[in-house]
Each structure stands twice: as structure tokens, then as C-alpha cells.
C-alpha positions as CSV (number, residue, x, y, z in Angstrom):
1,X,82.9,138.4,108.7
2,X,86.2,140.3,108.9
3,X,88.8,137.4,109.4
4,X,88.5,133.8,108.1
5,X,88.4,130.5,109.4
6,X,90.3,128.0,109.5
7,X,89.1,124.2,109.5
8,X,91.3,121.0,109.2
9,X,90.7,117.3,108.8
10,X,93.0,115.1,110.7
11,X,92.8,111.4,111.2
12,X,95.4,108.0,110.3
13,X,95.7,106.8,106.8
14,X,92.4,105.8,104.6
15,X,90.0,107.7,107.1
16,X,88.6,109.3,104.5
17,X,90.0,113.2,105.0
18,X,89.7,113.9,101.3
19,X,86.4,113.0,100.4
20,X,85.0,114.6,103.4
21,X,87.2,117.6,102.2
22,X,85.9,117.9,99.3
23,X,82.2,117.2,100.7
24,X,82.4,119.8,102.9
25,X,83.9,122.2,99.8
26,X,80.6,122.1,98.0
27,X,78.4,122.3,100.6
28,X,80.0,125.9,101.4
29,X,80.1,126.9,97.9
30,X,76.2,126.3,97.9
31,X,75.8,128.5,100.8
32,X,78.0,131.3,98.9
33,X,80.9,130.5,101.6
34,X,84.2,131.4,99.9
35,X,86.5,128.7,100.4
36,X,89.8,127.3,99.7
37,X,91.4,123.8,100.3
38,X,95.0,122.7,100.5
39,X,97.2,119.5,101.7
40,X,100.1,119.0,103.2
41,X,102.3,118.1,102.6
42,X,102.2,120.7,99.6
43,X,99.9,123.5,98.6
44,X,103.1,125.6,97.4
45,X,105.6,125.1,94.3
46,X,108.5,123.8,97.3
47,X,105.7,122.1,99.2
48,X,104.6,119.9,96.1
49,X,108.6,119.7,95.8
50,X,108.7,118.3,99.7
51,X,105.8,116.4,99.4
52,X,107.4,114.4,96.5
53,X,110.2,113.8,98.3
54,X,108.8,112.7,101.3
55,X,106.0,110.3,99.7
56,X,108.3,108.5,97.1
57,X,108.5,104.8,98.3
58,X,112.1,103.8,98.2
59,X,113.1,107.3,99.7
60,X,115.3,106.5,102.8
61,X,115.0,109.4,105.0
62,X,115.9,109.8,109.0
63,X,113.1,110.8,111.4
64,X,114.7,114.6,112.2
65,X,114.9,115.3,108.6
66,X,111.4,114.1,107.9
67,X,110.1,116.0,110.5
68,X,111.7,119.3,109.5
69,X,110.8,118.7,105.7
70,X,107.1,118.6,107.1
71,X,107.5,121.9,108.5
72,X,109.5,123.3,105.5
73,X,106.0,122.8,103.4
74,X,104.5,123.8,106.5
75,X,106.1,127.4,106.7
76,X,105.4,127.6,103.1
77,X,101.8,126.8,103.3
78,X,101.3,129.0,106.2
79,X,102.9,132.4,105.1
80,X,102.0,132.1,101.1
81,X,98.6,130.4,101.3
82,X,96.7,130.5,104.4
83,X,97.8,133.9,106.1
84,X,96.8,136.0,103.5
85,X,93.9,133.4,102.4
86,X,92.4,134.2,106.4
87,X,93.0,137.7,106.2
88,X,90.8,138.0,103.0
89,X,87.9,136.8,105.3
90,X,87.7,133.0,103.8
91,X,87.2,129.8,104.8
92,X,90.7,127.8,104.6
93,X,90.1,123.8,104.8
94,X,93.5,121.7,105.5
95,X,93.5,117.9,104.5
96,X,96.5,117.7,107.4
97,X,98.3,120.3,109.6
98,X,100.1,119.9,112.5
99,X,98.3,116.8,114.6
100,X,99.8,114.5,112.1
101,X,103.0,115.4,113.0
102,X,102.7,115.0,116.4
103,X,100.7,111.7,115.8
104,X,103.6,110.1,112.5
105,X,106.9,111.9,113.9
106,X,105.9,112.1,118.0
107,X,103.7,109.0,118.0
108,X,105.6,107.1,115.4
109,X,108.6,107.8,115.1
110,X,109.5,108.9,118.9
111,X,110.8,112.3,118.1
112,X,110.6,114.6,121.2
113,X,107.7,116.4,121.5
114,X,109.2,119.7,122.8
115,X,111.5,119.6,119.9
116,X,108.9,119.1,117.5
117,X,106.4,121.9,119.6
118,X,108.5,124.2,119.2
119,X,109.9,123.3,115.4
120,X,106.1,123.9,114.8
121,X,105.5,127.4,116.5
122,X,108.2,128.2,114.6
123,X,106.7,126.8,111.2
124,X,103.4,128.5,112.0
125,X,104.1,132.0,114.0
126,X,101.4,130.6,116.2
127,X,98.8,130.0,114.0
128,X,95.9,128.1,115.7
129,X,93.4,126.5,114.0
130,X,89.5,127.4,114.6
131,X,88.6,123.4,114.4
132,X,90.2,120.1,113.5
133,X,87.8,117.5,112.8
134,X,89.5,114.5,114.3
135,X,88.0,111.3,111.3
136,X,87.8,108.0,114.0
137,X,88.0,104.8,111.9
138,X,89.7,101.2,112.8
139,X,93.6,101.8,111.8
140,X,93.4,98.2,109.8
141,X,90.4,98.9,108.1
142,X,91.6,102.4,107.0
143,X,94.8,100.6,105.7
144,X,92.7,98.2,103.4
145,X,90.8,101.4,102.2
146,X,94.0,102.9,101.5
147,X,95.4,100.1,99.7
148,X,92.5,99.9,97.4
149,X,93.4,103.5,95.7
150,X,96.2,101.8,94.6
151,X,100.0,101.7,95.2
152,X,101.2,102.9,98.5
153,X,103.1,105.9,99.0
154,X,105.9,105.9,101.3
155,X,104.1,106.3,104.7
156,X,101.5,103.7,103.4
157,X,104.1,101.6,103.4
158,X,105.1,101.5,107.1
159,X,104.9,98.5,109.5
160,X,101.6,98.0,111.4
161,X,103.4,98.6,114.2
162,X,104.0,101.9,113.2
163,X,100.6,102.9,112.1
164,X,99.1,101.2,115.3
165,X,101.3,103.7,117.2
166,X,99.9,106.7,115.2
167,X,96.2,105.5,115.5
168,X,96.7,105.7,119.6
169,X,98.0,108.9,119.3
170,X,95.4,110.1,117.6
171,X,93.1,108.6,119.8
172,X,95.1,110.4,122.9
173,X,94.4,114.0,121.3
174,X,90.6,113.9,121.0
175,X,90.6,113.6,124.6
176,X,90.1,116.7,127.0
177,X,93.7,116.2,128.8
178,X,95.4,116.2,125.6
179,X,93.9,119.2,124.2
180,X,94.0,121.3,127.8
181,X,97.9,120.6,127.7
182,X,98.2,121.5,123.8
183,X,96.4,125.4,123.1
184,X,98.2,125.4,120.1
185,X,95.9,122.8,118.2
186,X,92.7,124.8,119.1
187,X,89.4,122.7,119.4
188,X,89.5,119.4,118.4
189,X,85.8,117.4,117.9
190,X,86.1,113.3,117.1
191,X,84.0,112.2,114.4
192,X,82.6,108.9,113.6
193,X,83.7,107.9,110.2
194,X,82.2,105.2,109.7
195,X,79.4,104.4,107.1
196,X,78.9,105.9,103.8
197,X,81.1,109.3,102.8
198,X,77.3,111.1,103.2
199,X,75.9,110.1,106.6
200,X,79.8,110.9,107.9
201,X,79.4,114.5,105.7
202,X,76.3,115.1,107.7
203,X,78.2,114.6,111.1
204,X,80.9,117.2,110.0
205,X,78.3,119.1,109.5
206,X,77.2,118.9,112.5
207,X,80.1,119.1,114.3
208,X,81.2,122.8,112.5
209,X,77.9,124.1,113.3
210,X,78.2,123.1,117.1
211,X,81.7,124.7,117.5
212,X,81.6,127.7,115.6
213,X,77.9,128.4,114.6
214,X,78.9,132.0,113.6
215,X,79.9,130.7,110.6
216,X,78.7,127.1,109.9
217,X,75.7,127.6,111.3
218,X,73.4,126.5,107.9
219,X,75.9,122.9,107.7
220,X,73.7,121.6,110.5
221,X,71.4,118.7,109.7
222,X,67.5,119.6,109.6
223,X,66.5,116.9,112.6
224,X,69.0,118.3,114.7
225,X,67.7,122.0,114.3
226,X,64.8,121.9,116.0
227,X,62.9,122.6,113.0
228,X,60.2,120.2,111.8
């Protein structure tokens, strides 16, 4: 295929976006899909610079300027990294883009969404994402997960208040309204994650080769291919 694609993992903290990144990773390489993976924040020498700054705990930072650091490493990542990474025909797989902003700095925080909308187009030069793979797990129980890697990093340590905010937002965008009013996210497809880190691998899988077959086609699960 001449152009790439590109595929992110969203969900609130703990969901388990990295593992299923990095499930997902191997599972192309073994089908001889090239394939690249990044974070954000990050992904870029100022990104990993922004993304220290805005994970420290202790860091006192206002809303506005969090928001606009997000899309400092976001204009970064975009224009250094995953342009020319799509243009070279590969797979690019984001452990965050832009739903968490609209879910931590919309959601949580109460920025305005126009603002932030069009701080984003901006950021991106319209860059739409193929799929986001939306992780659903219980906001308190992805806390305890998170919290069991270790110390908390300075959006760990939020209220619940403010991470119950965020996991209704995310909620709100896997439905058909949300996503109708928002073209710029592209498709977005809920997945279960609960259970263990391979039966939700095998519903990824499922859900890329559903939504663009073209490319994900062999990710789907042998009982839901009609083959015996």
C-alpha cells in the first residue's frame, strides 16, 4: 500500500494502552507489517523534554499551559515522526493522541472545547487518524492498576473527581453522536479491556480487521473468520 496507517490507543489511566501496544507491535511484525510506535506525550527530543515537564509530580502548572504544552509535543510528533513515518507507507501506532486531550483538558479540566479544537487542528494540520481503539475499563480499578507500577506521575495523582470526569468523557466519545459531531478523530471502536492482556489482544484484533480489513485483515481471530 502506498500511504500508511495510522492506529491509536486511547482510554483513562491503567487501561492497559501499552501492553496492548506493544501486543499489537509483534503481531504485525510477524505478519511482515512495518510498524512504528510512539507516546505522547513525547516521541521527539522536545516532546520527551514536555513530557517531563508535564508528568513530574510536584510541577504546578495552569490548565491553558498544560494544554498547549500537549500540543507543543503534539506538533512535534506529528511533523517529525508520523508525517513522514505515513508517507513511507507504515503502520504508525500512538499510545495517546488527541481524545486524551479532549477527555484530561476538556473533560477535566473545563477548558473550552473550541479553543482546544482548534489549538489541535493547528498542532496536527488536520491529521485524522484511521482508528482509535477506545480501552473500556472501570476508572477505579484502572487507578489500582496504575498504582501498582509504582509511583504516580503527576496526572496519576489527580483527585477522583477528576479522573471520574475524564472516564465519562471517554465514555461520551465512543458513542455515535460524539464522533458524527467530531470528523477530526476519525473512527473510533470501544473495546472491552477486561480480562487477561491476550483475550483483550485478540479483541483489538478484531476490531482493526473489522474497520480497516485492507490492511489488518490477517489480525482477525480464527473463530470469527469463518474458517474452521
Amino acid at each position: 500500500m502506498s500511504s500508511g496507517s495510522l492506529v491509536v490507543f486511547e482510554g483513562a489511566e491503567g487501561v492497559g494502552k501499552s501492553t496492548q501496544v506493544d501486543l499489537l507491535l509483534r503481531r504485525l511484525a510477524d505478519a511482515g507489517i512495518a510498524a512504528v510506535t510512539f507516546r505522547e506525550p513525547g516521541g521527539t527530543a522536545v516532546g520527551d523534554r514536555i513530557r517531563e515537564i508535564l508528568l513530574r509530580p510536584g510541577n504546578v502548572i495552569t490548565p491553558v499551559a498544560e494544554a498547549l504544552l500537549f500540543m507543543a509535543s503534539r506538533a512535534e510528533l506529528c511533523e517529525r515522526e508520523i508525517a513522514p513515518t505515513l508517507a513511507a507507507g507504515k503502520v504508525v501506532v500512538l499510545d495517546r493522541f488527541f481524545l486524551s486531550t479532549y477527555a484530561y483538558q476538556v473533560g477535566g479540566r473545563g477548558l473550552d472545547e473550541d479553543a482546544v479544537r482548534a489549538a489541535n487542528k493547528l498542532a496536527t494540520r488536520g491529521l485524522v487518524p484511521d482508528l482509535t481503539v477506545l480501552l473500556d475499563y472501570p476508572v477505579k480499578s484502572g487507578l489500582e492498576r496504575a498504582g501498582g507500577r509504582g509511583s504516580h506521575d503527576r496526572m496519576e495523582q489527580q483527585d477522583a473527581e477528576f479522573h471520574e470526569r475524564i472516564g465519562r468523557a471517554f465514555a461520551t466519545f465512543a458513542t455515535d453522536a460524539w464522533g458524527a459531531s467530531h470528523p477530526e478523530c476519525g473512527r473510533i471502536v470501544s473495546v472491552d479491556a477486561r480480562g487477561n492482556a491476550d483475550e483483550v489482544a485478540a479483541r483489538v484484533g478484531d476490531a482493526l480487521a473489522d474497520n480497516l480489513p485492507e490492511r489488518f485483515w490477517m489480525l482477525r481471530q480464527p473463530e470469527h473468520s469463518g474458517l474452521s
